[in-house]
C-alpha positions, -999 to 999 in steps of 0.1 A, spaced: 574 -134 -474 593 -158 -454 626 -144 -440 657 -153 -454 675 -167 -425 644 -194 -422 646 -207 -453 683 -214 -451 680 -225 -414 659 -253 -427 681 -263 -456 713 -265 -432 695 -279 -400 683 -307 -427 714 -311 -441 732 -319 -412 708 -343 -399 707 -364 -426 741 -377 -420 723 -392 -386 691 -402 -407 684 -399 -446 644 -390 -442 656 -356 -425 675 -342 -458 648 -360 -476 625 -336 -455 648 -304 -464 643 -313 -500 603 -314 -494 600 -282 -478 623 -263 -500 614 -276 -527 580 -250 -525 602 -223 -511 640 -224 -520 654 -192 -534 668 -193 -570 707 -187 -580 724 -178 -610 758 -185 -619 777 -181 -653 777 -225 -653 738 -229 -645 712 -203 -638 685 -227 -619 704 -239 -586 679 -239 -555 687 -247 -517 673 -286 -524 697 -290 -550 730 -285 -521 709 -304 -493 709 -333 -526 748 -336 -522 747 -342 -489 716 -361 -488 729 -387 -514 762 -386 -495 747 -400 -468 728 -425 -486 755 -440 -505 774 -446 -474 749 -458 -457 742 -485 -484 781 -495 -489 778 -495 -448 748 -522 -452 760 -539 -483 727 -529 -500 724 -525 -537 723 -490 -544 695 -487 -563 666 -503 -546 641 -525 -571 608 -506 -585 586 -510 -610 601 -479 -627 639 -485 -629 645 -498 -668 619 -472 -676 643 -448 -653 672 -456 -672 659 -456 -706 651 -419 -702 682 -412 -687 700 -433 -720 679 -412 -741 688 -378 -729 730 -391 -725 726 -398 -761 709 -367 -770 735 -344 -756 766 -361 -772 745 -363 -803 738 -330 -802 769 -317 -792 789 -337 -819 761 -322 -848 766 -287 -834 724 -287 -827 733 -282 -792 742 -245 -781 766 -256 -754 780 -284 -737 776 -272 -705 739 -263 -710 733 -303 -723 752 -316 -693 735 -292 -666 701 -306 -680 709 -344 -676 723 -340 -639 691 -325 -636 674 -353 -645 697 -377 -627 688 -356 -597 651 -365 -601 658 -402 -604 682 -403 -577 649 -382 -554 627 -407 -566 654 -437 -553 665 -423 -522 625 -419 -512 616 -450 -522 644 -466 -501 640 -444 -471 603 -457 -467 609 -489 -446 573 -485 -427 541 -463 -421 559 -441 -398 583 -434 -428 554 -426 -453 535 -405 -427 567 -386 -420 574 -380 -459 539 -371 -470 533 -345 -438 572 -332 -448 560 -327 -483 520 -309 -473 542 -286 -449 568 -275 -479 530 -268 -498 513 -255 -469 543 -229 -468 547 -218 -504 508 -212 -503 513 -191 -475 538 -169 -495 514 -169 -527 480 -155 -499 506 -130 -489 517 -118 -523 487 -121 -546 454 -120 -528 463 -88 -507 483 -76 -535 467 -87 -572 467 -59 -599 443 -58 -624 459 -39 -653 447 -54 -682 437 -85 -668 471 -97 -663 489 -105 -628 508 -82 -609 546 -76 -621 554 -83 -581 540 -114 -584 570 -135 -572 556 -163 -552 570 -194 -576 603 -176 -564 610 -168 -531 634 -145 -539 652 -142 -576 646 -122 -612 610 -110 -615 590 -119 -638 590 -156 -637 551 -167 -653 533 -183 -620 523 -213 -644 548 -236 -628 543 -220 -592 506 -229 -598 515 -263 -612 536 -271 -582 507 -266 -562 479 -285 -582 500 -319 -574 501 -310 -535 464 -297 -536 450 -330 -552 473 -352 -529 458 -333 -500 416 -337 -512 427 -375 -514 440 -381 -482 412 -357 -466 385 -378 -486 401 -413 -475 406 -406 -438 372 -391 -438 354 -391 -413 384 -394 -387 398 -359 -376 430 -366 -389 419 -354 -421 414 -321 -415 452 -315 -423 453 -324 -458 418 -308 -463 434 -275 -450 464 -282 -474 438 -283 -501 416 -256 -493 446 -230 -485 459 -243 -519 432 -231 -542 434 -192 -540 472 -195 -554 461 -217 -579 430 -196 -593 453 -163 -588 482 -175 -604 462 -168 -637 474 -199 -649 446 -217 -670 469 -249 -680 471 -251 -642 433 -246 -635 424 -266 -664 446 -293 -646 431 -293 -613 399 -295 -627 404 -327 -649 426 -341 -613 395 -335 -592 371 -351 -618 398 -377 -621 401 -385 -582 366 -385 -578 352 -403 -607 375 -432 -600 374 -435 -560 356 -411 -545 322 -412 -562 301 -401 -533 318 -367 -532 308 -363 -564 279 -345 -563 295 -321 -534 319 -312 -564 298 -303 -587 278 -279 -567 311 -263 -563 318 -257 -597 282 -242 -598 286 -219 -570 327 -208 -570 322 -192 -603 296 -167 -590 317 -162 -561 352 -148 -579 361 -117 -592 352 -103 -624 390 -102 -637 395 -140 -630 364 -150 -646 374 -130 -678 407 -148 -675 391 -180 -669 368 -177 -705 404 -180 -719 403 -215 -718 386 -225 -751 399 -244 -783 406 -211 -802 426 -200 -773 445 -232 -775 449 -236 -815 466 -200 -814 489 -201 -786 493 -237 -778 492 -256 -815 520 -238 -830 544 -249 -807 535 -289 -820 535 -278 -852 570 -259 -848 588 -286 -831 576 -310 -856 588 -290 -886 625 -279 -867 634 -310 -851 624 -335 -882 649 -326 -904 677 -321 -883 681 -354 -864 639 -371 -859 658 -396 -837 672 -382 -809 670 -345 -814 682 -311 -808 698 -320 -776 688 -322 -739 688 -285 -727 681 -274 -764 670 -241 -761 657 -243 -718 625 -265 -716 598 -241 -725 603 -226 -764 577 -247 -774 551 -241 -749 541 -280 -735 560 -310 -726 554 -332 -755 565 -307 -781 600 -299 -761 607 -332 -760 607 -343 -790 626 -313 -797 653 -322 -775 655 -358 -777 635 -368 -806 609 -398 -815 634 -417 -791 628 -394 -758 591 -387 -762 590 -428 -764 612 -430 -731 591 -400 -717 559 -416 -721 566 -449 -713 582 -437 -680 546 -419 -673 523 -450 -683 547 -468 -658 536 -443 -632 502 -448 -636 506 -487 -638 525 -486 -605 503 -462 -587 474 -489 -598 491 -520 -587 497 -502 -553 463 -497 -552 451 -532 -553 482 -543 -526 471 -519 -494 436 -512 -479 448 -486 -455 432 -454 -460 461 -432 -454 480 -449 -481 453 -454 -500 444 -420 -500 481 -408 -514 484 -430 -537 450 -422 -549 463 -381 -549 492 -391 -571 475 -408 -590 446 -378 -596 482 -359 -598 497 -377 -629 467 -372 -648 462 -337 -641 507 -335 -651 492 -355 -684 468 -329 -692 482 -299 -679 513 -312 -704 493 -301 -735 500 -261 -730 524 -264 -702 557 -280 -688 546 -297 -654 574 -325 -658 601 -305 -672 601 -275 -652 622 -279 -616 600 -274 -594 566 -293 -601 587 -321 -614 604 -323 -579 572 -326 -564 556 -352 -588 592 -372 -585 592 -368 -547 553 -381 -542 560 -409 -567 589 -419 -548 565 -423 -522 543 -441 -540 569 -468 -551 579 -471 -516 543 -481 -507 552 -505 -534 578 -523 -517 561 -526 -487 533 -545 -503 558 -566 -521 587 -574 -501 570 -589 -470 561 -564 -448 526 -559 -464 509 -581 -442 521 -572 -410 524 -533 -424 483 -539 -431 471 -553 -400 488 -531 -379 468 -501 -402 437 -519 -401 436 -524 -363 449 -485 -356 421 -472 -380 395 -494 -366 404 -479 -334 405 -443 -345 371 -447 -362 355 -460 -327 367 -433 -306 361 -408 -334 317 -425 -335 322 -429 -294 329 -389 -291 303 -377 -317 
């Protein structure tokens, strides 16, 4: 495990810093975002370290934009989307509170400055990134936050894995760093699928320049968590993101990835391929339907249009994304939800066909993989309503959008020269030394 005094060292060191430059709080938030301990207080029971270095973080910002007579919210493809969702879940808490659905004000509140919290993550990135020095400091901030909860899930699960009935450990703790035991690893694994595919991107773009040994080790050191976490939502995700990423751009590795999914099989342990046989259609119509099926029959006649109520019974009763929103928000929320995703994807492409660089192609092309795996993983799982994975996802496609500006708002040109003529000259030396 990491110490305690590190962990909080970072988040205070970071939080102080950012009142000199935003992109070190932002960096605070990437690290702990992987790693932060969990608190519990009788108002809220899921406050982490990012969520104080957040405070002072959009302190800063907001006085640095009334300081440059900016607009606060700088322009992205996602904005109306951004605060249609944000409408939708306002609504669905006073609804909810004024029908009685909703089991406490406080509860409905906590959940929407949650989600605020995300969109303000997903701002203050895109804002921050003002050249390729920004992006290259964000993305490496956010690989080391993954690079260090991976570390903590070797430690804890692959010296330490039980296997009593097939199931993981009770001391398997690595989605908290330190908090209430027996938290499912779903979401730990989850977080780590969106990092690991980011990762195999940017080590497959940069390829063959040895700069990409980094994000390869991010991804390598990734995959043990992952296939220990006994998570098959999040396994079943990484697999459809790898297909996903290579399928579309990265067709040569292709055949490389299916010999591994020959030959990693034979290589794991008996109790994780057992585990692994798990993910069927049967498996899925028994423990994964109902919760459709339940949401749809418990939320219909209530109130179909808005819901429950944002916070309606946590984010998980129902077992997948999908289902728990429409529980909380109704037909109106799971519009806003999935509008706000195709939105993602849309951006992510449009960024794709604005830069050439590889080491932005190669993110983009990770978050990209990433939202699709979020997508599937969706089905049986919470990827984008849980805190932690949805930090991450909000975090990289903040980083994405800020790709985005640069393409659009003049400094793509310059931005892209300057990339083509440093990876030209990379590549030389790289052939020159071989």
């Amino acid at each position: 495990m990491l110490p305690n005094w590190l962990i909080y060292g970072v988040a205070v060191i970071c939080g102080f810093l950012t009142w000199r430059d935003v992109k070190w709080g932002l960096t605070g938030i990437a690290i702990a975002i992987g790693i932060s301990p969990e608190y519990r207080t009788e108002f809220a029971k899921d406050l982490r370290l990012e969520d104080f270095v957040m405070v002072a973080v959009f302190l800063a910002w907001l006085i640095q934009k009334a300081r440059d007579r900016e607009p606060l919210i700088p322009f992205t493809p996602l904005n109306r989307l951004w605060g249609f969702w944000l409408f939708t879940g306002a609504i669905s808490v006073l609804l909810g509170i004024a029908l009685g659905t909703l089991p406490s004000w406080k509860i409905g509140f906590f959940h929407w400055f949650k989600r605020l919290e995300l969109a303000l993550l997903f701002w203050m990135v895109a804002d921050r990134v003002r050249s390729l020095a920004d992006v290259k400091w964000l993305a490496v901030s956010g690989m080391v936050g993954a690079l260090l909860s991976s570390y903590i899930g070797w430690q804890q699960k692959w010296l330490k894995w039980s296997d009593t009935n097939g199931e993981p450990s009770g001391n398997y703790n690595a989605y908290k760093v330190s908090g209430p035991q027996g938290e499912k690893p779903n979401v730990y694994a989850q977080y780590l699928v969106f990092n690991a595919l980011v990762g195999l991107a940017l080590a497959w773009s940069l390829h063959p320049l040895p700069g990409s040994w980094f994000p390869a080790a991010l991804a390598g050191l990734t995959v043990v968590p992952i296939l220990f976490s006994f998570s098959r939502s999040a396994i079943a995700a990484l697999l459809v993101g790898i297909f996903s990423l290579t399928g579309v751009f990265h067709r040569r590795w292709l055949p490389l990835v299916l010999i591994a999914m020959v030959v990693v099989p034979s290589m794991l342990p008996s109790l994780l391929k057992e585990r692994l046989e798990g993910l069927s259609w049967e498996r899925f119509k028994v423990e994964r339907l109902g919760g459709y099926i339940a949401a749809v029959k418990e939320t219909l006649p209530v109130n179909p249009l808005t819901g429950r109520g944002l916070g309606f019974a946590g984010f998980n009763r129902y077992e997948n994304q999908y289902a728990n929103t429409l529980a909380r928000e109704g037909i109106l929320g799971l519009i806003a939800f999935l509008a706000l995703l195709w939105g993602v994807l849309k951006m992510q492409n449009e960024t794709l066909q604005m830069v050439s660089d590889p080491y932005l192609r190669g993110i983009v092309q990770g978050c990209f993989a990433g939202t699709i795996a979020y997508c599937i993983a969706g089905l049986s799982g919470v990827p984008l309503l849980a805190i932690r994975p949805s930090e991450t996802f909000w975090f990289w496609t903040g980083l994405c959008a800020g790709i985005w500006r640069l393409g659009v708002f003049g400094q793509a040109e310059e931005t892209t020269e300057e990339l083509e003529s440093e990876f030209a000259t990379e590549l030389q030396a790289y052939e020159s030394r071989s």
